[in-house]
PAVO-444572 format. One record per residue: y, z, x of N, C-alpha, C in turn; residue number from 1. Coordinates in nm, 2 decimals. Atoms other than C-alpha are relative to their C-alpha. Layout:
<recs>
REC   nnorth      nup    neast   canorth     caup   caeast   cnorth      cup    ceast   seq
REC        Y        Z        X         Y        Z        X        Y        Z        X   NUM
...
</recs>
This chain:
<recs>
REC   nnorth      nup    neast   canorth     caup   caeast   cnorth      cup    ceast   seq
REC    -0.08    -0.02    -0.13      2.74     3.21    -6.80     0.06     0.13     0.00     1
REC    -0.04    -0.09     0.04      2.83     3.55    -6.72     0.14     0.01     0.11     2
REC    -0.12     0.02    -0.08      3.22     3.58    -6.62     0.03     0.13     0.08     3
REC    -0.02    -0.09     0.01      3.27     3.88    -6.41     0.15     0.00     0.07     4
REC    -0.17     0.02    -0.04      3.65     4.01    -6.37     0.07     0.09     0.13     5
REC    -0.05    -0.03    -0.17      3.67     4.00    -5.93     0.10    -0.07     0.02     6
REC    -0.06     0.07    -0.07      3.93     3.89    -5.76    -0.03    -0.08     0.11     7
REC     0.04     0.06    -0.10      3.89     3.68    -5.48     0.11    -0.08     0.09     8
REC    -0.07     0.04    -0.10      4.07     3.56    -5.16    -0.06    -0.19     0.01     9
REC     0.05     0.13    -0.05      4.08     3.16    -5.15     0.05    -0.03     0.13    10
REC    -0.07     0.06    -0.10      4.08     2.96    -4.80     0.05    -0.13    -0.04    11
REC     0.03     0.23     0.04      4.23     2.62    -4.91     0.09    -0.03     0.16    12
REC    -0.08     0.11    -0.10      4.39     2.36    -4.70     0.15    -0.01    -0.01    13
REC    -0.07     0.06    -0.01      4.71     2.36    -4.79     0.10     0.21    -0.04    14
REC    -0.04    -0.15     0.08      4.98     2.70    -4.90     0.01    -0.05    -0.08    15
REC    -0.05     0.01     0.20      5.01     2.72    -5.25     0.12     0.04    -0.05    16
REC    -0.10    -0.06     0.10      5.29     2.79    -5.50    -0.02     0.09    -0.09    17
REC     0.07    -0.07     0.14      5.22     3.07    -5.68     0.09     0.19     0.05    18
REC    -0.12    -0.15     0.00      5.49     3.40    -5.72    -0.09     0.13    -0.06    19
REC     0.08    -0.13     0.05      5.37     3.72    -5.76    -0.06     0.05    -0.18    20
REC    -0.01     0.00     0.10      5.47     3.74    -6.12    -0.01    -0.18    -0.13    21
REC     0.00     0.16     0.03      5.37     3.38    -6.22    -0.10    -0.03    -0.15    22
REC     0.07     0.04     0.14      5.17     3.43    -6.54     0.06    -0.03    -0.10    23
REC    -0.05    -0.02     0.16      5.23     3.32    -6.88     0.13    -0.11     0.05    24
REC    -0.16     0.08    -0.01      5.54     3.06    -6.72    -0.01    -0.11    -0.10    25
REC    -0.05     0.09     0.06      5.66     2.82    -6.97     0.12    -0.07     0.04    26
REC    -0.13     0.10    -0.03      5.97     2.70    -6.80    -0.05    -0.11     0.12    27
REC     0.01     0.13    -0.11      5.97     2.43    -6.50     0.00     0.10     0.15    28
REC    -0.02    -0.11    -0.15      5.89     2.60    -6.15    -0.02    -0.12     0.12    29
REC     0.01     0.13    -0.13      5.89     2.41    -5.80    -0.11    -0.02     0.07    30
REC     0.15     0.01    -0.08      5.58     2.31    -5.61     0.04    -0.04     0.15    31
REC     0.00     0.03    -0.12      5.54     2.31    -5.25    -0.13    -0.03     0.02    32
REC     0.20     0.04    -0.09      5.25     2.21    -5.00     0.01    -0.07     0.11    33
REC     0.00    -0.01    -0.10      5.25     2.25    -4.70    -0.16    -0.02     0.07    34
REC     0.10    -0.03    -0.06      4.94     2.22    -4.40     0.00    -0.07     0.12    35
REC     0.02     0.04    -0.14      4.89     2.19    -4.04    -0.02    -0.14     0.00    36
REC     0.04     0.15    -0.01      4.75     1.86    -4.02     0.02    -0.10    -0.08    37
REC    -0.08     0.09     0.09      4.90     1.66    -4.31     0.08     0.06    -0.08    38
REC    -0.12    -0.03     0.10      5.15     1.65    -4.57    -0.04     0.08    -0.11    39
REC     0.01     0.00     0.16      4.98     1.69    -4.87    -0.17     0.07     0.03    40
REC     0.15    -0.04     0.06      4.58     1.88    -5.01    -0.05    -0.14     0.01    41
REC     0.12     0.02    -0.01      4.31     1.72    -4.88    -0.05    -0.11    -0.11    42
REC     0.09     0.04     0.12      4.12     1.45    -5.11    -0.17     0.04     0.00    43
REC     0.13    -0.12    -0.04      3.80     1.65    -4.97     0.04     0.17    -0.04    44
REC    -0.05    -0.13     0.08      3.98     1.96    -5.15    -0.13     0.08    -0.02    45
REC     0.05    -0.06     0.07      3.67     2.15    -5.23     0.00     0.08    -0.11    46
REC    -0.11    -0.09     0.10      3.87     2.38    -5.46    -0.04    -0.11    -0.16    47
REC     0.04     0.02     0.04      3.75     2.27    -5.79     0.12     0.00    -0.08    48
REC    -0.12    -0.04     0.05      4.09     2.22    -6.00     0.04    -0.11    -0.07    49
REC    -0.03     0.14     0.05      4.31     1.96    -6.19     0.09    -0.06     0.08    50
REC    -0.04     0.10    -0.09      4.47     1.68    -6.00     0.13    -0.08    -0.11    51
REC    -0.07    -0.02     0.12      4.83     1.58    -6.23     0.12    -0.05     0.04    52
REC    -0.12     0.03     0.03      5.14     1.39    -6.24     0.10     0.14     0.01    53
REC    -0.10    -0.08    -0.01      5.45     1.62    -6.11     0.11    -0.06    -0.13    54
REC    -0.10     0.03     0.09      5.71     1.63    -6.38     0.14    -0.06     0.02    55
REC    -0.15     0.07    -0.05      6.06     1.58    -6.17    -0.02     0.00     0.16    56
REC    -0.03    -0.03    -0.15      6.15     1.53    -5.83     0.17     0.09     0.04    57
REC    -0.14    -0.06    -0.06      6.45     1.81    -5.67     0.02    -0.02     0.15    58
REC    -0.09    -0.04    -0.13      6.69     1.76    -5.39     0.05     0.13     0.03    59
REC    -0.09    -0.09    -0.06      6.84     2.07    -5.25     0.10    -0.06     0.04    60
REC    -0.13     0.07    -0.13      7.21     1.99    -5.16     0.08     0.17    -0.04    61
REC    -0.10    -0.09     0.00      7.49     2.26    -5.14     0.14    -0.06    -0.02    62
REC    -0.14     0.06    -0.01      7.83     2.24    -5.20     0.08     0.10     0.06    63
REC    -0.07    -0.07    -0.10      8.08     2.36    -4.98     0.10    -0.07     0.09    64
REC    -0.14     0.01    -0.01      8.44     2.43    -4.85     0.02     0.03     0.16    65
REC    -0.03    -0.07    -0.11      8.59     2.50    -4.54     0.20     0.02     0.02    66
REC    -0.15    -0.07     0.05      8.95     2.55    -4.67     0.02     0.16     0.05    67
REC     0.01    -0.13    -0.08      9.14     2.82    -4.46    -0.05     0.13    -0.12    68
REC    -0.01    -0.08     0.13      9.19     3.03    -4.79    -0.09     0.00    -0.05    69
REC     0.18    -0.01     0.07      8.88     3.19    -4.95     0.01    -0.06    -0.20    70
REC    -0.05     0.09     0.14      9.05     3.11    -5.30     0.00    -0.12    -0.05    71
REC     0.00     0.13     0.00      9.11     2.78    -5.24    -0.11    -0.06    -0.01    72
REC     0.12     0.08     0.01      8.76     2.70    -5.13    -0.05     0.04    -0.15    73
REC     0.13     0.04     0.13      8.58     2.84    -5.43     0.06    -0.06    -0.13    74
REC    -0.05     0.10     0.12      8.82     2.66    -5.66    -0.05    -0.13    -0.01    75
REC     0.04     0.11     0.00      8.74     2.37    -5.50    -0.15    -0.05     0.00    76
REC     0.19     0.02     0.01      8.34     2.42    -5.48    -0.01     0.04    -0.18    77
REC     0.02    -0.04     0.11      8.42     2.50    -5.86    -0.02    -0.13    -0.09    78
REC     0.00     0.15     0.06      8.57     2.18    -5.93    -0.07    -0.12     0.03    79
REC     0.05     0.11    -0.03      8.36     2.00    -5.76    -0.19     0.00    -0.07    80
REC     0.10    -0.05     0.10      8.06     2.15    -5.96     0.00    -0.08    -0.15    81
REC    -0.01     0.09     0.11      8.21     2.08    -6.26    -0.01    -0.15    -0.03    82
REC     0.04     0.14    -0.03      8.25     1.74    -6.17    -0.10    -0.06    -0.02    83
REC     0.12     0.04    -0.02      7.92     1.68    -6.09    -0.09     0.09    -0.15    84
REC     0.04    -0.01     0.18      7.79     1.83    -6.47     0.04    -0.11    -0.08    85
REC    -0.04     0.12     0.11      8.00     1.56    -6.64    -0.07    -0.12     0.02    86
REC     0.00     0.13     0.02      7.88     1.27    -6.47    -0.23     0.06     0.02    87
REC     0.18     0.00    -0.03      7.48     1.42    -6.43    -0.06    -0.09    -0.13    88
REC     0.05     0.13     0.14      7.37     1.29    -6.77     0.02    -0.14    -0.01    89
REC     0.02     0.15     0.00      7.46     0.93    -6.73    -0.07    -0.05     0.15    90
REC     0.07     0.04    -0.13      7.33     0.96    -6.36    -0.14    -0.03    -0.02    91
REC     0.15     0.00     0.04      6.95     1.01    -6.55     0.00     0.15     0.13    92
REC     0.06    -0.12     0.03      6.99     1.36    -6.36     0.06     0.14    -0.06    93
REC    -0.02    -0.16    -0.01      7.03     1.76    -6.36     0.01     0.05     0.13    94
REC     0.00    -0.15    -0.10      7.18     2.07    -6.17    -0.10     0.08    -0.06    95
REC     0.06    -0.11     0.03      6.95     2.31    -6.15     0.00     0.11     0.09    96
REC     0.00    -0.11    -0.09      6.89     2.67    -6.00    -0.10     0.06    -0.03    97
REC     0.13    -0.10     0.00      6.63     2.92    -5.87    -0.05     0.01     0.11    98
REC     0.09    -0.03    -0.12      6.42     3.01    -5.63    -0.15    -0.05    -0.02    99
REC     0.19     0.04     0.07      6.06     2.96    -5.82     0.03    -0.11    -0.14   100
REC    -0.02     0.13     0.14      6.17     2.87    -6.20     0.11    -0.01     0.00   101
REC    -0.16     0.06     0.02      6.46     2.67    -6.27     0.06     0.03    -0.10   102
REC    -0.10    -0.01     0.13      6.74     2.70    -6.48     0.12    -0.13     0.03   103
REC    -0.05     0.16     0.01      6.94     2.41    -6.59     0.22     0.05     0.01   104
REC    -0.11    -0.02    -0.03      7.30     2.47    -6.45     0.11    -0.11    -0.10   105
REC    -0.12     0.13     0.08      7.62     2.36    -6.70     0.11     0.02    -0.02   106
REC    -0.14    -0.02    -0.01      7.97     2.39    -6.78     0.00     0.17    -0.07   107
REC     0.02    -0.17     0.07      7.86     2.75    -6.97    -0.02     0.10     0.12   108
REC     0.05    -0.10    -0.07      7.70     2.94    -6.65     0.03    -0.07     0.15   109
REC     0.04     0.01    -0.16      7.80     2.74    -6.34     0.11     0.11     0.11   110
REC    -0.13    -0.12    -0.07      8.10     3.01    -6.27    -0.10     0.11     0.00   111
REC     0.10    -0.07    -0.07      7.80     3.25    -6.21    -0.12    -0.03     0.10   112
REC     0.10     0.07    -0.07      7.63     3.05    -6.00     0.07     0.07     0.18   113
REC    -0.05    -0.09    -0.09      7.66     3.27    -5.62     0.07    -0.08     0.14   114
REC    -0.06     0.09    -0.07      7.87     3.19    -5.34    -0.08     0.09     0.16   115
REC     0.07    -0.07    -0.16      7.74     3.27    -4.94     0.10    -0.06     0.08   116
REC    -0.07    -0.03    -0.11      7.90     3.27    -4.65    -0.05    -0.20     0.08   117
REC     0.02     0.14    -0.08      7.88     2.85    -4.46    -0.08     0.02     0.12   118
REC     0.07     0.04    -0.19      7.74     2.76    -4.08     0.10     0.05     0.07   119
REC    -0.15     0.01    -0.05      8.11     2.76    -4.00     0.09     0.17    -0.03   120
REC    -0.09    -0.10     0.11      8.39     3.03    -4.02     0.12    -0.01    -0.13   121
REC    -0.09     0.05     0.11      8.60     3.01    -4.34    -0.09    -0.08    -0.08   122
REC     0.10     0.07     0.13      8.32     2.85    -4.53     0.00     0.09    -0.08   123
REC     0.11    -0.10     0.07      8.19     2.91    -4.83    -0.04    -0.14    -0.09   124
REC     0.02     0.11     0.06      7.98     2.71    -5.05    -0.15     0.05    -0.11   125
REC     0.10    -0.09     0.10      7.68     2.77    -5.31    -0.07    -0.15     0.00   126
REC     0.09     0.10     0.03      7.36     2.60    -5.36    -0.10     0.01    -0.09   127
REC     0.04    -0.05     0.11      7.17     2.48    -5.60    -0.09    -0.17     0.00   128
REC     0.09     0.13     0.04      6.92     2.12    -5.65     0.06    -0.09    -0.12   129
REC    -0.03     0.12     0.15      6.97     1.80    -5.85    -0.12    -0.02     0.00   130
REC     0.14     0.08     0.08      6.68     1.68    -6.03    -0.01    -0.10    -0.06   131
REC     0.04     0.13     0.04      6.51     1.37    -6.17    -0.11     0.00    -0.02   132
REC     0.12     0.01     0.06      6.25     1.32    -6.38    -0.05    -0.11     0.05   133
REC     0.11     0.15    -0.06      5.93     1.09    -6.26    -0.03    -0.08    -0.08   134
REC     0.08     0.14     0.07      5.89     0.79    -6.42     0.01    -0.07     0.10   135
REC     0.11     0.07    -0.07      5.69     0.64    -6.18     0.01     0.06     0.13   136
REC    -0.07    -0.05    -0.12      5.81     0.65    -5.83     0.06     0.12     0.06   137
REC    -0.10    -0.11    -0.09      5.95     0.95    -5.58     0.13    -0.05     0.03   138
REC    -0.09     0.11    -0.04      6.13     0.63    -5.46     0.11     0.01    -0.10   139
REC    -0.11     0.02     0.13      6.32     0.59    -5.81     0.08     0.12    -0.08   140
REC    -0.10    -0.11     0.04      6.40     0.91    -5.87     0.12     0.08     0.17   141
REC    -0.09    -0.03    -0.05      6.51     0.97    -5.52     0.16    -0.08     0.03   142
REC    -0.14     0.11     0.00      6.78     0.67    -5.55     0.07     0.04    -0.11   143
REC    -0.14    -0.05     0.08      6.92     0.80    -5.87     0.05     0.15     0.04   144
REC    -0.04    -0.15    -0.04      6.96     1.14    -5.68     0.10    -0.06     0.10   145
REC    -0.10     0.01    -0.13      7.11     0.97    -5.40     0.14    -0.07    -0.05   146
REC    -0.09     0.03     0.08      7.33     0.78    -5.63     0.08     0.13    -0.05   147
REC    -0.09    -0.09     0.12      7.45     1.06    -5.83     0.07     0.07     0.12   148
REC    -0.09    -0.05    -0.13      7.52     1.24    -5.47     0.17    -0.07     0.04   149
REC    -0.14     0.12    -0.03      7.77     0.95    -5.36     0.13    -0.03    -0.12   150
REC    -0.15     0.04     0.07      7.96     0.92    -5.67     0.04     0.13    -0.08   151
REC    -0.16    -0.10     0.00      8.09     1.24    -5.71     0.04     0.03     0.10   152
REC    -0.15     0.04    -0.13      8.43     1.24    -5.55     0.01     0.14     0.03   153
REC    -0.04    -0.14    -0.07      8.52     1.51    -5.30     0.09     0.09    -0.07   154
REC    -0.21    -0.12     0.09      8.82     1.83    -5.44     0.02     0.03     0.12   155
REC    -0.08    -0.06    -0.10      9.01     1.87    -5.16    -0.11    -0.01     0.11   156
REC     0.03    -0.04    -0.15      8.80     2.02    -4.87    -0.15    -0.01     0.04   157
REC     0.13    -0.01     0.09      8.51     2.04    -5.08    -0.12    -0.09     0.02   158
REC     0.13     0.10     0.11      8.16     1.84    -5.09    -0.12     0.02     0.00   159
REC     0.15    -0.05    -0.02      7.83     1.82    -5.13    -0.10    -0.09     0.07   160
REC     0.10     0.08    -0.14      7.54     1.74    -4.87    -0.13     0.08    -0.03   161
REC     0.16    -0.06     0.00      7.18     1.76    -4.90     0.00     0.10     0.14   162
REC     0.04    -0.08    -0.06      7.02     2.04    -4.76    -0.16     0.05     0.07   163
REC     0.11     0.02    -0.04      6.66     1.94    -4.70    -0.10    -0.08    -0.04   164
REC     0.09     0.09     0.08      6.38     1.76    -4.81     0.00    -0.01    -0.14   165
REC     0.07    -0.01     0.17      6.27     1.63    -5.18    -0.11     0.07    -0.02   166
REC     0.13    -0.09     0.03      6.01     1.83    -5.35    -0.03    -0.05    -0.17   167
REC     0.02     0.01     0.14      5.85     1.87    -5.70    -0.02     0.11    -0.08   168
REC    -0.02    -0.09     0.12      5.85     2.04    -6.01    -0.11    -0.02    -0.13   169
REC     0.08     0.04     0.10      5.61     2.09    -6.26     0.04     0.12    -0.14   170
REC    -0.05    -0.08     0.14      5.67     2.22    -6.66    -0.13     0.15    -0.05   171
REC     0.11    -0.15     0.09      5.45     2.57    -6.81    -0.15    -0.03     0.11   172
REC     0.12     0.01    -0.03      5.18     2.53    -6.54    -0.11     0.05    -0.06   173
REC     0.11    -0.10     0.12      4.98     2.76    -6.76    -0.08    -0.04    -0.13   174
REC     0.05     0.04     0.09      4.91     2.57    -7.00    -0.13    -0.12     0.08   175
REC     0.05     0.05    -0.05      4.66     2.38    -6.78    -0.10     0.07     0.02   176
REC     0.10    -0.08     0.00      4.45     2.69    -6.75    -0.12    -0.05    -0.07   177
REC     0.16     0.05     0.07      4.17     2.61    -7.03    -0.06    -0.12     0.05   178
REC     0.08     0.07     0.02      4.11     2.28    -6.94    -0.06     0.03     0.19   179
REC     0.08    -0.12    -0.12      4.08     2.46    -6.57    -0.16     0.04     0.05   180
REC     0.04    -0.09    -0.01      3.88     2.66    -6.65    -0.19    -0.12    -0.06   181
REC     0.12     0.07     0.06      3.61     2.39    -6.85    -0.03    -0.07     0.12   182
REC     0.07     0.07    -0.12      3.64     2.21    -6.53    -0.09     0.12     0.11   183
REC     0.07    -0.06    -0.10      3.49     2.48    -6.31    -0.13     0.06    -0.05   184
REC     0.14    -0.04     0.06      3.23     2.58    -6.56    -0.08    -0.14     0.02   185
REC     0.07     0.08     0.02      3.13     2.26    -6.57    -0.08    -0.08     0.13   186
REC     0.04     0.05    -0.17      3.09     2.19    -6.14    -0.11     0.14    -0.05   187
REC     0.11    -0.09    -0.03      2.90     2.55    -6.16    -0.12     0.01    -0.07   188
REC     0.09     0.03     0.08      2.68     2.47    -6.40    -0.12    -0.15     0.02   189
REC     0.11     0.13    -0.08      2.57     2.11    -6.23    -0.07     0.06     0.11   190
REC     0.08    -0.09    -0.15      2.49     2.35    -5.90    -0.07     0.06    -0.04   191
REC     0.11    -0.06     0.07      2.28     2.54    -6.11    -0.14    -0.04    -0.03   192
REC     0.13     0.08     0.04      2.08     2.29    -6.27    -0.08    -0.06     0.10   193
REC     0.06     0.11    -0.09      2.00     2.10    -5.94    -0.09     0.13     0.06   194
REC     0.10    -0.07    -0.06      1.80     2.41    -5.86    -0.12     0.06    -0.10   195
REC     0.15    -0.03     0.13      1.57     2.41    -6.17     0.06     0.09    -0.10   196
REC    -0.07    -0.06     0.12      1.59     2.57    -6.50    -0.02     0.15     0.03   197
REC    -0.05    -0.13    -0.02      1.54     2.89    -6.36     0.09     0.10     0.05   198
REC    -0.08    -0.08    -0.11      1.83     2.93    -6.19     0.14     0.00    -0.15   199
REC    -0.10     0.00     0.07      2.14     3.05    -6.35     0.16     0.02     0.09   200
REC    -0.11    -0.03    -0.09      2.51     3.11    -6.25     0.10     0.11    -0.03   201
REC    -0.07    -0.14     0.04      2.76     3.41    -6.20     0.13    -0.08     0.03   202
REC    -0.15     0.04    -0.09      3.15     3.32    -6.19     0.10     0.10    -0.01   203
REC    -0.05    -0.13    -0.06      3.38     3.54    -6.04     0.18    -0.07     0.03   204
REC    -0.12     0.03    -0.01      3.76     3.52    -6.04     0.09    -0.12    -0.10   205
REC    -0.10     0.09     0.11      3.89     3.33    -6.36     0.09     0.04    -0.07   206
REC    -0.16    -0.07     0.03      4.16     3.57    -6.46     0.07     0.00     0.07   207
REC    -0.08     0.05    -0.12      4.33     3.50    -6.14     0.07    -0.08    -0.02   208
REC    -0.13     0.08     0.03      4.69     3.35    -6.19    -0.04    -0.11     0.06   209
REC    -0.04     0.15    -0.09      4.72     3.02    -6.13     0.06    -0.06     0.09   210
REC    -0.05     0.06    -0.09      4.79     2.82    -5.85     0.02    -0.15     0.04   211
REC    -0.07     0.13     0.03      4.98     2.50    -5.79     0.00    -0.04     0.13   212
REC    -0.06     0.06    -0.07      5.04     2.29    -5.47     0.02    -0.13     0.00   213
REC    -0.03     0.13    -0.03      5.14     1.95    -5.37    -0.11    -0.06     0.02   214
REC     0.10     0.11     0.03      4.88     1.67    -5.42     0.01    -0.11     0.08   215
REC    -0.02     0.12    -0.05      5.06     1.35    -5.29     0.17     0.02     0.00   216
REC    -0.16     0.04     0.04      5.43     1.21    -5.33     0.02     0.04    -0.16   217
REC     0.01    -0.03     0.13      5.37     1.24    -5.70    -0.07     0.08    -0.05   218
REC     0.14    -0.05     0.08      5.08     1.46    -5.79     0.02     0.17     0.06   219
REC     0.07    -0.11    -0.01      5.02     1.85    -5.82    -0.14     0.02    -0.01   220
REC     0.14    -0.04     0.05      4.69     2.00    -5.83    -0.03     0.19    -0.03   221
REC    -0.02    -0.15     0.06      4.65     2.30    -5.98    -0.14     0.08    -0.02   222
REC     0.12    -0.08    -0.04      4.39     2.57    -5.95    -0.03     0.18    -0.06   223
REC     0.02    -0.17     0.03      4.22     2.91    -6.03    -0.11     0.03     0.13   224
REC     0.06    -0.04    -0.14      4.07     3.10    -5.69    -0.12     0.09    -0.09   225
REC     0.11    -0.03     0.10      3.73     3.13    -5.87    -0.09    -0.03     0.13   226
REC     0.13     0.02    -0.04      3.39     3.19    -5.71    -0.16    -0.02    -0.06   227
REC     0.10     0.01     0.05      3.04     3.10    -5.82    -0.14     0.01     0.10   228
REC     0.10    -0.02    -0.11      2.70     3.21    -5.70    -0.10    -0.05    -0.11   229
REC     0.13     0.00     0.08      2.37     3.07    -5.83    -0.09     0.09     0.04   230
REC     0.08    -0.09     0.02      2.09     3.28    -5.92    -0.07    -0.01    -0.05   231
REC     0.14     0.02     0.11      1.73     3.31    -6.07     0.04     0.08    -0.14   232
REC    -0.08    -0.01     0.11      1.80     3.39    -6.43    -0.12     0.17    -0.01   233
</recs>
């Protein structure tokens, strides 16, 4: 099989997750997946890729003040932070932060965690996701999120409110590359054969970062935007 090293433009069905700088990730990053016409990638995917248990499920909520005094509020979105660290471990979840990869928010770094301006005037409030690991259900992780929401108690002016949908998270995508990679040799290589032994195959685009979207309620699928052409040998 001869690999050559093109890039290439995939059309899929759905947007992907995938950051400019997304190679080599070992930590936990978030998955989206999005598409016109349903929720979730296609089970006619043509995209040749692995299909995979998401690791956790995140809420986005915010926390936030509307105390006249700008001091007051972030004392109170401070304490109401901390709060919600103490009781996360017996809730079964985590604060976390980020935009792409997470970082696990704690009583060490949540006083650098950023504050923005509310809806309102005299807000201020900072956001940041709870998380919950999947064992089994979206269902069961989103009840211990909604749980853990409800019983921390307000500070003053202070609280916290979801801020949009649940999503998911998957750990080192990267490490999913080889077996990737055996799966797409191994479709281009049946398309080959079904045209006689004289045909062989070219693949094009397997150094190409990986890409991740949403599968189901539970499931990523993960991908390399590879092409393959058969050919007489």
């Amino acid at each position: 099989m001869r690999l050559a090293l093109l890039g290439v433009a995939l059309l899929a069905t759905a947007s992907p997750a995938a950051a400019q700088d997304n190679s080599n990730i070992e930590g936990e990053v978030i998955v989206t997946g999005q598409r016109a016409s349903a929720d979730y990638l296609s089970d006619e995917q043509t995209v040749v890729g692995l299909r995979r248990p998401a690791d956790s499920a995140i809420q986005p909520v915010k926390f936030t003040s509307d105390s006249r005094d700008e001091a007051v509020r972030k004392r109170e979105i401070h304490a109401m932070i901390e709060a919600a660290i103490r009781r996360a471990d017996g809730a079964g979840v985590e604060l976390v932060t980020g935009e792409f990869e997470l970082t696990k928010v704690t009583a060490a770094n949540y006083r650098d965690l950023v504050f923005s301006n509310g809806g309102r005037p005299d807000t201020s409030e900072i956001a940041v996701f709870v998380k919950a690991k999947l064992a089994g259900s979206v269902g069961s992780a989103q009840s211990r999120i909604d749980g853990f929401i409800k019983a921390v108690p307000p500070e003053g002016r202070a609280l916290m409110e979801r801020r949009g949908g649940i999503t998911l998270t998957i750990i080192n995508p990267d490490q999913y590359r080889p077996e990737i990679v055996k799966l797409v040799a191994a479709e281009a290589l049946k398309s080959a054969a079904a045209f006689g032994p004289d045909y062989g195959v070219e693949v094009a685009g397997l150094n190409e970062q990986l890409i991740w979207a949403q599968a189901s309620a539970t499931e990523v699928f993960l991908y390399i935007p590879y092409r393959f052409t058969v050919r007489p040998k």
